[in-house]
N, C-alpha and C positions, 0 to 999 in steps of 0.2 A: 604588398602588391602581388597578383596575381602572374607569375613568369607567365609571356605571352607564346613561349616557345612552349611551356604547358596547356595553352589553349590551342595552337592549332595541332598539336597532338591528339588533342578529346577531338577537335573538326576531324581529322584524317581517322581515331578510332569511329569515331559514330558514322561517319560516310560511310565504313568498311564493312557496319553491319555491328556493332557493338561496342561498349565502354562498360570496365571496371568501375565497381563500388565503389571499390577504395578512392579511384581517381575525378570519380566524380565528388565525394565526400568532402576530397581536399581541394578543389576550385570554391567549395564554401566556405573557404576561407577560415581563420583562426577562432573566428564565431563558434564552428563545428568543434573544436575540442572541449571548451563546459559543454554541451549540447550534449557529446558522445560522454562523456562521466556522470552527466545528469539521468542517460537512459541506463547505465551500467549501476548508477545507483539505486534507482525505481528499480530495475532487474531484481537483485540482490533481494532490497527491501521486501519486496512484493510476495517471494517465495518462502522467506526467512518468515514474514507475517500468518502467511499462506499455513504453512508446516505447523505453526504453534496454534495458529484459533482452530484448521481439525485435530489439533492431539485435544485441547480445550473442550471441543464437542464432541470429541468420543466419547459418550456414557451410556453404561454398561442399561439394558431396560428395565434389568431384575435389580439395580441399587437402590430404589426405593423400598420396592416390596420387602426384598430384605432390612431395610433400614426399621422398618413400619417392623415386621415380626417382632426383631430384637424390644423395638422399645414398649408394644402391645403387650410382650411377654414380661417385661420388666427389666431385662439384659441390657442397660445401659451401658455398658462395661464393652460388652460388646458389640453393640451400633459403632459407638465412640472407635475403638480400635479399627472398625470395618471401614469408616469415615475416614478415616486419617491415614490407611493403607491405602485409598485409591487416590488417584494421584489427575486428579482433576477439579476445577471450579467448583463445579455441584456438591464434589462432595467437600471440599472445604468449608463451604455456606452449611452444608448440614453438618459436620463439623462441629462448625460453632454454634447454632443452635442447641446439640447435645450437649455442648458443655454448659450452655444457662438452662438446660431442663431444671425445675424447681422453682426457676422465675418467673415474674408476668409474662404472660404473650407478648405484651408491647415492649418491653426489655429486649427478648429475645429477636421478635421478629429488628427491632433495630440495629441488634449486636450483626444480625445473618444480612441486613443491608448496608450496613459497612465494608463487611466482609466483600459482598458483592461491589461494590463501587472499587473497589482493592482492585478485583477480579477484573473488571472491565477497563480499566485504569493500563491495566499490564496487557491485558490484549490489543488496547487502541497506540500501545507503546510503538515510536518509531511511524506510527500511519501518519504524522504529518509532515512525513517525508517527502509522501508522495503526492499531497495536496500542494507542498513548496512546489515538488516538480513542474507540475499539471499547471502551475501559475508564473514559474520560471521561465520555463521552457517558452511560449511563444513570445513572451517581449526580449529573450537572446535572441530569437528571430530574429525578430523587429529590429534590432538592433543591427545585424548583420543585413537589413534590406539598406540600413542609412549608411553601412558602411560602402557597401555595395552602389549605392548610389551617389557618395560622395567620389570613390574610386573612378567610377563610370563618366561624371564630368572633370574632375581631375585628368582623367587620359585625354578628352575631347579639346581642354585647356592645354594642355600642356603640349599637344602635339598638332591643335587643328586639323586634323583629319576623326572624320566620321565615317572609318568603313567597319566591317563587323567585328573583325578581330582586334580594334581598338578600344572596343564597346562592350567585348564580351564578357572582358571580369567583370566587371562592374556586374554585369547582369547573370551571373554565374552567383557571386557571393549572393544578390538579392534574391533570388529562388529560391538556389540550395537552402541556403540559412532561413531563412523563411517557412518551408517546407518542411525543413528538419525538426524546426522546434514547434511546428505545430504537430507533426506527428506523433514529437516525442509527449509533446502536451497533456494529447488527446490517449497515447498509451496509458500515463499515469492518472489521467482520469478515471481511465475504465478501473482500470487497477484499484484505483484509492475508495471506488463506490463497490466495488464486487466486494472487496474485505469488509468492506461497512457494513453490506449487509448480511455477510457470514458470523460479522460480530454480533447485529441484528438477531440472529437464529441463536445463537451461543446464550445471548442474554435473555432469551425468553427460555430456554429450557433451567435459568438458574433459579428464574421467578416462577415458572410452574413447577419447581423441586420445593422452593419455599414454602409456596403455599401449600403444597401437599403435606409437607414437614408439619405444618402448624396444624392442617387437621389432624394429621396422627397425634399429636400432641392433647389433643382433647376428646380420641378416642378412649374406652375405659383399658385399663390395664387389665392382665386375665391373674 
């Protein structure tokens, strides 16, 4: 239950011209604690995701070209060593295709899409955190509008009077918690579709390194 000596406190701050975050936070009742660990987690998740898919699609313009020289020239040896010093997707998948040069195309190209499902595998790591959030987050709302509304006639029961500050938690926990967890929702929504499709751009420069790989591959050697 909502201490009522804490609701006409928030009337007397808001009459004055102002109320605390904090203290309006906590009129939303015990709802708002998962709520506030649920947005502290999307947080986290979000930037920790964030940091690893750009390190992932930083690649270098010239790592092709130079991949292409080496192996045009016949320097497998060192394509291979230049592939496995850089320290990203692309060149992992080319990678692995330098080490089945000598096999079919359709070997290799398989071996380098393995590789890549690895690849995407690790970068979609932890994103259905944030899809949990984005579908969490508004039914603890909802939850906190029923608690809130059980409260609300519970006071009106228990005491027979209906003036506002008998009424307000009730309608404090349904807002807040309402509001909260749809905000929080609607954050890890955006969140969970922006990574998606950074993952999106990440995974087509692995496919058009592929495929570039495979025509150097049937280019003639000098």
């Amino acid at each position: 239950m909502i201490n009522l000596l804490q609701i006409d406190s928030t009337h007397t701050a808001a009459a004055s011209g102002g109320i605390r975050l904090f203290d309006l936070l906590t009129l939303g009742g015990w709802v708002m604690i998962p709520l506030m660990l649920l947005l502290v987690i999307t947080i986290f998740v979000f930037f920790e995701r964030l940091i690893a898919i750009r390190k992932a699609s930083n690649i270098d313009t010239n790592f092709m070209n130079i991949v292409r020289d080496h192996i045009v020239s016949g320097n497998v040896i060192a394509a291979r060593s230049f592939a496995k010093n850089t320290n990203n997707p692309v060149a992992r998948i080319i990678d692995k295709g330098i080490q089945r040069i000598g096999k079919p195309i359709e070997s290799i190209e398989r071996s380098m899409e393995n590789v890549g499902k690895l690849e995407i595998y690790n970068l979609e790591k932890n994103l259905s955190i944030l899809s949990l959030s984005a579908g969490i987050s508004p039914l603890l709302g909802f939850l906190g509008t029923i608690i809130g509304m059980f409260q609300l006639f519970y006071n009106i029961a228990s005491t027979g009077e209906y003036s506002i500050s008998n009424i307000a938690g009730g309608i404090y926990v349904k807002m807040i918690s309402s509001a909260g967890g749809l905000i929080i929702g609607i954050i890890a929504y955006i969140m969970y579709r922006y990574l998606n499709s950074q993952i999106d751009k990440t995974t087509n420069k692995m496919e058009v390194a592929s495929a570039e790989f495979i025509d150097i591959l049937q280019e003639p050697t000098k």
